[in-house]
N, C-alpha and C positions, 0 to 999 in steps of 0.2 A: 174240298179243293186243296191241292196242294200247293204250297207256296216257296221260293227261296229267294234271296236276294244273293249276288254275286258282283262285291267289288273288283271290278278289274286294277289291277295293278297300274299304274300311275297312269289310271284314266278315272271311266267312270262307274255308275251303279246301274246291274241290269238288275231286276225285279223283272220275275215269272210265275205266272198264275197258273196250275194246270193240273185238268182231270183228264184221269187215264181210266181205261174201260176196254177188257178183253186186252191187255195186254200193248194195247195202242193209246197214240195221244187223238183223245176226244175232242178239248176245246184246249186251245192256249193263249194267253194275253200275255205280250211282252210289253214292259214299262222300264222306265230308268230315266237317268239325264243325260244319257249320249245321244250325239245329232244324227238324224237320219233324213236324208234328199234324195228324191221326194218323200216328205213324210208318211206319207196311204199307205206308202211301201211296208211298214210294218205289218197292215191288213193282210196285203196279199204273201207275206211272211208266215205270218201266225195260219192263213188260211191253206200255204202251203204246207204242212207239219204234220196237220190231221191225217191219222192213219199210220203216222210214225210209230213203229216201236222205240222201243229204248237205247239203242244205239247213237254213240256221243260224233261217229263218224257220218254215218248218215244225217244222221239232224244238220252237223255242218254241212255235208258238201248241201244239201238243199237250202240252207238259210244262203250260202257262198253264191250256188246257181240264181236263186232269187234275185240278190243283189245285181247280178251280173245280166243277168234279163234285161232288168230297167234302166240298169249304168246309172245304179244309184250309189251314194257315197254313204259311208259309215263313221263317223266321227267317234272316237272314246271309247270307241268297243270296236270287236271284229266277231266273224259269224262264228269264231270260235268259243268268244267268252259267250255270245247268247247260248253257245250250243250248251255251253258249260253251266251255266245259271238253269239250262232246261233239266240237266240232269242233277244236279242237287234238288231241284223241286221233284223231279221221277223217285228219288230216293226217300224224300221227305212224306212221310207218313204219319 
């Protein structure tokens, strides 16, 4: 499992867990201490990713679309820095 942590710049800490498999993302677990409402919303986040290639833009615009689905709020991070924590974990081997 690959793992990296990604301090956002005067916010918070995302922490990402993630196995990749034929060139896509397999399983992903996003963690950190930024606020997210409604919380599930991560679930359906992480459950939307699967099948992602490695792509720092696509990962965003779908973590962005996610959010925007449920008209949930992101406190401390934005669907960028996750995107950006997702890919230093893709790199880390």
């Amino acid at each position: 499992m690959r793992e990296a942590n990604y301090k956002v710049p005067d916010g918070k800490l995302v922490k990402v867990k993630l196995e990749v498999a034929s060139g896509r993302i397999a399983k992903v677990k996003i963690l950190g201490d930024f606020f997210l409402h409604p919380e599930e919303t991560i679930f359906e986040i992480e459950e939307s990713l699967i099948g992602h290639a490695g792509d720092i833009d696509s990962i965003k615009r779908s973590i962005a679309q996610k959010l925007a689905d449920v008209d949930a709020t992101l406190i401390g991070a934005t669907a960028a820095d996750i995107a950006k924590a997702i890919m230093l974990a893709w790199e880390a081997k």
